[in-house]
N, C-alpha and C positions, 0 to 999 in steps of 0.2 A: 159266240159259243160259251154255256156257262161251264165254269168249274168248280168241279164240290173239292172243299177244303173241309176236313171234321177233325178241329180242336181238340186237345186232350180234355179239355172243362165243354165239348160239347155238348148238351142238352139230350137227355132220354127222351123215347117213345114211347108211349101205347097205343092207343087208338086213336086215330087220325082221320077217320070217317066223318065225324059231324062236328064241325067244329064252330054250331050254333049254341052251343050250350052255353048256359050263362051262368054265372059266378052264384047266382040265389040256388041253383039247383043242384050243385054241386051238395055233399057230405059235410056234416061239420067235422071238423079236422079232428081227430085222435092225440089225446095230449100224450100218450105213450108212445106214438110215433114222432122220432127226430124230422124236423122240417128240412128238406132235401131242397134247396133253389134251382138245382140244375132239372128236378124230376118235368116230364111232360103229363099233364096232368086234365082227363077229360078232351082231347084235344087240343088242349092249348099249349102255349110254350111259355116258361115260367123263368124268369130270369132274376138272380139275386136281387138286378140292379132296377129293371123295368118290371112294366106293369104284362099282365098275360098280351102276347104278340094279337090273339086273334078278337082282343077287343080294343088294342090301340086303334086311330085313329091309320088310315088305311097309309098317311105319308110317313107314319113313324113303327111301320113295321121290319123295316128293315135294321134296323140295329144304326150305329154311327157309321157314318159316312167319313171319307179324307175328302173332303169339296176341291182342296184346295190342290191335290195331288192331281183328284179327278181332270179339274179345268186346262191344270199344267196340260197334262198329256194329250188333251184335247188341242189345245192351242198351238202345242208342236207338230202334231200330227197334222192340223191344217195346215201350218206352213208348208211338212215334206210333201202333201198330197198335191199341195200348188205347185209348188216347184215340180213335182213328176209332174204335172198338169201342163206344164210350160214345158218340157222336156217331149212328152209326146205330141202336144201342137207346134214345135217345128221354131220355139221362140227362144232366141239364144240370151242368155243373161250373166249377170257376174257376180257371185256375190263379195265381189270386192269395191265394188259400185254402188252403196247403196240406192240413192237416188235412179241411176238406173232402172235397180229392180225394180223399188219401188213402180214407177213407173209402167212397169211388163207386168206385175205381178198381176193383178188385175185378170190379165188371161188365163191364168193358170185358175181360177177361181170354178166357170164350170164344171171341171172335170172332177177338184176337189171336195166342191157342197155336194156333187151328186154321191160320187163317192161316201162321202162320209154321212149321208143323208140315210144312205141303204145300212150302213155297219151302224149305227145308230137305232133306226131302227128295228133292227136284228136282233141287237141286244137288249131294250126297254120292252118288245116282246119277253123274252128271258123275265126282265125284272119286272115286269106289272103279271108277269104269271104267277112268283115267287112271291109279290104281294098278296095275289088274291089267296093265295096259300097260308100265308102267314109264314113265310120259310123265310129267313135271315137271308142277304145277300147284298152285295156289295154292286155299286153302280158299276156303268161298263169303264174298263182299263182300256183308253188307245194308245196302241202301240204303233207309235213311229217307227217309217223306215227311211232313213236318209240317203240319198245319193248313193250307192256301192259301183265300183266300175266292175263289168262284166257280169253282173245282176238285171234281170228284168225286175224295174224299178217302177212299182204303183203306189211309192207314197208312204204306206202302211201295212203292217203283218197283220190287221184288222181289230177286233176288237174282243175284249172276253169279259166276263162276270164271272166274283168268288163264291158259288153259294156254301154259306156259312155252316150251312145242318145238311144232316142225312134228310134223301126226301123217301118220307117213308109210306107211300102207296103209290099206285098206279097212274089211279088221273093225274094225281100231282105232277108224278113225271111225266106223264104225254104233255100235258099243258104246259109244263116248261120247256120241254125239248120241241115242241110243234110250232108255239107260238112265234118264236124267233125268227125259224127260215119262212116260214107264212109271212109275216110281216115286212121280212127282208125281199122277200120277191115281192111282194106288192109294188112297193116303190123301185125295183129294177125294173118291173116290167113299164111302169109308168115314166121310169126316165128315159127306156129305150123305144116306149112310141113315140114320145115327146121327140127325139133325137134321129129315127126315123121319116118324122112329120116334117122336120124343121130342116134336113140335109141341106147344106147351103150349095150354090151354086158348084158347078168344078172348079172354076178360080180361084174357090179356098184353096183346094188342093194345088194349083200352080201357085202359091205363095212360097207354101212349102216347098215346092221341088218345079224353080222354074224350068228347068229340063225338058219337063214332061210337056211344056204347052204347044209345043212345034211336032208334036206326037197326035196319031189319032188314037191311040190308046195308051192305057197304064202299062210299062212294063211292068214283069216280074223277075227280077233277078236272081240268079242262085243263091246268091246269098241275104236274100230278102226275108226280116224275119216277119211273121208272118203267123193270124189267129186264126181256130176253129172256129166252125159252125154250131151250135146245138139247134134243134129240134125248135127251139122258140125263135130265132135268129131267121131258119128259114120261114117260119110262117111269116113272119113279121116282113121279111125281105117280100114276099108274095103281094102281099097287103098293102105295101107299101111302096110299091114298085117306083123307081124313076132312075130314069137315065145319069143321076149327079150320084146315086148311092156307090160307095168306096167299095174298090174288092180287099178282100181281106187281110192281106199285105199292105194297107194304108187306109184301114179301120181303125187304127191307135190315133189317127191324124186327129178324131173327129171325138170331141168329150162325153158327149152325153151318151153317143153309140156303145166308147168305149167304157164307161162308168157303168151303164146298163148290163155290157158285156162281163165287166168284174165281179158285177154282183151275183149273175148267174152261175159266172165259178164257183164264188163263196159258197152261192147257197148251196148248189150242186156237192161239194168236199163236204160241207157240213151234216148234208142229206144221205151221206153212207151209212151205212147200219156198223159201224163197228164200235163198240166200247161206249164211251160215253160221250162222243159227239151226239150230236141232235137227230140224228139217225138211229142211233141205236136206243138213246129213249127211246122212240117213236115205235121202232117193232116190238121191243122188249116187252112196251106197255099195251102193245095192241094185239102181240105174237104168245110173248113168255120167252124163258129162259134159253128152250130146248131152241126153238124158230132161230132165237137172234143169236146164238150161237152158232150155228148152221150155217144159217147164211152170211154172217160174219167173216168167217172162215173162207166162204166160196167167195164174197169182193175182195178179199184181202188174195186168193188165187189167182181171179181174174188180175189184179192188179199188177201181179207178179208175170205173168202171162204177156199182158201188155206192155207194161215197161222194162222187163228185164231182159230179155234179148237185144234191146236198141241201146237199155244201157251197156248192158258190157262189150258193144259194138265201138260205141263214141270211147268208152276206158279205153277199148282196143284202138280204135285210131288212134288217141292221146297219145299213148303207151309208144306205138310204132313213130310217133312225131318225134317224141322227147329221143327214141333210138335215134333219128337221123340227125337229129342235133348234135347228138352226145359222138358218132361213128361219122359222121359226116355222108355216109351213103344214104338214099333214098330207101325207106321200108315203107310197107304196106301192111295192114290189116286186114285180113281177107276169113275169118273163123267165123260169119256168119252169113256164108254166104251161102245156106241154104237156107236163110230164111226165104217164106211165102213173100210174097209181093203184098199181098191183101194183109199179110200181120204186119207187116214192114209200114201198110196206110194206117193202122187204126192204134199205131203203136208210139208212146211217148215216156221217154224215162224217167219224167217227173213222178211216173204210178209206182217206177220201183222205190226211188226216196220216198214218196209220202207213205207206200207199204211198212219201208222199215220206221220212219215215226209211229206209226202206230200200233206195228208192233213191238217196238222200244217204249213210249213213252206213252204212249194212249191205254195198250191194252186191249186187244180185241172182243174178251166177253166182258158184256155188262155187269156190274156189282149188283146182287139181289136186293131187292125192297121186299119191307115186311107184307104188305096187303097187297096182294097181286090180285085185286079183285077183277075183271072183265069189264073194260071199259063200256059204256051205253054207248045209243046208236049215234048218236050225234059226234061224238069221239071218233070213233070209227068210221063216220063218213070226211069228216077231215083229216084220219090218217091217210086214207086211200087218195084224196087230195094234196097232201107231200109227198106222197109216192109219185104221183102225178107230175107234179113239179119238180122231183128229181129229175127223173126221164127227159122232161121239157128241156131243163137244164145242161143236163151232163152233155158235154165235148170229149169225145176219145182222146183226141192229138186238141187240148188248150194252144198249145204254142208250136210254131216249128220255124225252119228256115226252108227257103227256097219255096 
C-alpha cells in the first residue's frame, strides 16, 4: 500500500499531461525571473540537486534510496514470516537452540517466500507505477511481526511505500493505486493453484495431529480457530476437488493454501474504496470525488454493521469474566441476544477495529488531484477488473473459532 508523504521543500505542479516534452522545446529562461529549483516545470520535476525526474534514466527516478534499511527489514521480516511458517506447520522449535532451529527452519520457508513473494509484488506494482510516472517514491518498507502471544501471528504487518510528491492527475493515480493489488493477486492466485494442485496426502495432516488418524474424520472443536471462505477459495476448491484438501479449521496447516489465503486478505482490505488505500484511488480516479465519497462512507457503515455488534458482544463476555474473577460468582453477558443468527454468520469484529483505523488514521475521503481528467477505456476496463477481484477476494468472517 503506498503512502504519500509531501515535504515542506516538496516540488510544485502544473501540467502533468505530457510529459514528453523535451528540454530543446521548452522557453528560453527569463533572466528577470528568479530560478525557483523546486518549480514543476512543462511536466517535468526539477530538483536543485538532479537532473528533470522525466528524462532520468528510468532506475534513477526515484530520488535516493536507504538500500541498506531497505534489506535490513527485508531480511527480518523473512525470519518472522518462517518462524509463523514453522508455527502454523505444526513444527516446534527453540530459539534458544540454535542448531536446532537451524535445522527446522528450512520448513518454515514455503509459507514465508510465498508470503512475501505476494507483499513484494504488491508493492513494485506501486513503485514501477510511480516510475513510469516520474513520481519520487521510496522502495517497499517490510514490516516485521514477531512472535506476540494471543495474536494471530503471519509473520509481517505487510509492506508499504513513501510516495515522496503529490500525485497530481488521474491516471497517475489509478495506475498507482491499481497496479499493486493487480500484481499482488496474480501471484496469490498462482500460489494457491499451485497449493491446491500440490495438496499432500492426509498423513501430512496426521503429523500434525496424530489424534486424528484413528478417526474417520477431522473433528472440529469448539474452540478450533478456524478461516473463511472467499468466492475464489470456493471456485478453486471445485476445480480442484480431492479427498486430501483440509477443511478449514486445519487450512493454516498447509503453506501455500495458506499464503494464497493471506494474500487474498491483503488484497481484498487494500481493495476498499476508503481514503487513500488502493481502493480509493481506484474509484476516485475512475468515479470522482462525489462517487468515492459516498461510497466510502456506505464500506465504512457496512463495516460497522458487521463488526460492531459481535464486538461489543466478546467486550461484553470479557467485561462479565473479569466480574467473576473480581466477585467470585459466575456472570453472564446476555445484551445481545437479539441479534439475527444470519448477522451473528457474516459478522466479524475485526471490521469494527479496521473501521476505526480508518477512520482515525487513514481518513475516509480521498485528498483531491489537480487534473481529474476521465480516465480511457483501457483504464476503465481494468478498474472494473479490481472491482472484480475484490468481490473474488473479500471473506465476511477472515477468522473465527469454533
Amino acid at each position: 500500500m503506498p503512502e504519500n508523504s509531501f515535504p515542506s521543500d516538496a516540488v510544485r505542479y502544473s501540467d502533468r499531461q505530457d510529459l514528453s516534452t523535451s528540454p530543446s522545446s521548452l522557453p528560453p529562461p527569463n533572466p528577470s525571473v528568479p530560478f525557483d529549483a523546486g518549480q514543476f516545470d512543462a511536466g517535468q520535476i526539477v530538483d536543485a540537486e538532479d537532473e528533470p525526474a522525466s528524462i532520468l534514466p528510468f532506475w534513477q527516478r526515484t530520488g535516493k534510496q536507504n538500500y541498506v534499511l531497505h534489506v535490513l527489514l527485508f531480511l527480518i521480516t523473512l525470519i518472522t514470516t518462517t518462524l509463523a511458517g514453522l508455527t502454523w506447520g505444526g513444527y516446534d522449535y527453540d530459539l534458544s537452540q540454535p542448531q536446532q532451529l537451524w535445522q527446522t527452519f528450512a520448513n518454515g520457508l514455503p509459507y514465508s517466500i510465498s508470503v512475501l513473494l505476494i507483499l513484494t509484488c504488491h508493492e513494485f506494482g506501486h513503485f514501477f507505477a510511480t516510475m513510469h510516472h516520474s513520481i519520487r517514491a521510496t522502495l517497499p518498507y517490510f514490516i516485521p511481526l514477531p512472535q506476540i502471544p494471543f495474536l494471530i501471528n503471519i509473520g509481517t504487518f505487510g509492506a508499504v511505500i513513501k510516495i515522496k510528491e503529490r500525485i497530481a492527475d488521474s491516471r497517475a493515480l489509478f495506475d498507482i493505486g491499481v497496479y499493486g493489488p493487480i500484481s499482488g493477486f496474480v501471484v496469490a492466485l498462482a500460489v494457491l493453484v499451485y497449493g491446491f494442485a500440490t495438496v499432500p496426502p492426509v498423513d501430512y495432516l496426521y503429523r500434525i495431529h496424530p489424534e486424528y488418524e484413528g478417526l474417520r474424520t477431522i473433528p472440529l472443536t469448539p474452540d478450533a480457530f478456524s478461516t473463511g471462505k472467499n468466492l475464489l477459495y470456493l471456485l478453486l476448491e471445485k476445480i480442484f476437488y480431492s479427498p486430501s484438501l483440509p477443511p478449514m479449521h486445519e487450512m493454516y496447516h498447509y503453506p501455500f493454501l495458506f499464503a494464497g489465503w493471506i494474500g487474498c486478505m491483503v488484497t481484498a482490505i487494500n481493495l476498499l474504496p476508503v481514503g487513500q488505500l488502493d481502493g480509493g484511488h481506484i474509484v476516485y480516479a475512475m468515479f470522482g470525488r462525489r462517487v468515492q465519497r459516498t461510497v466510502a462512507r456506505i464500506v465504512i457503515a457496512l463495516m460497522l454493521i458487521m463488526g460492531l455488534p459481535v464486538f461489543l458482544e466478546q467486550m461484553g463476555g470479557l467485561f462479565a469474566y473479569l466480574l467473576s474473577l473480581m466477585t467470585g460468582r459466575e456472570m453472564q453477558f446476555a445484551g445481545m441476544s437479539w441479534m439475527p443468527e444470519w448477522l451473528r454468520k457474516i459478522s466479524w469484529p475485526g471490521w469494527a477495529l479496521w473501521a476505526f483505523i480508518l477512520l482515525r488514521f487513514v481518513r475516509i475521503d480521498h485528498p483531491p488531484v489537480e487534473d481529474e481528467s476521465p480516465l480511457d477505456t483501457n483504464r476503465v476496463i481494468i478498474g472494473w477488473i479490481s472491482i472484480a477481484i475484490f468481490i473474488l477476494c473479500f471473506t465476511p468472517v477472515p477468522f473465527g473459532i469454533g
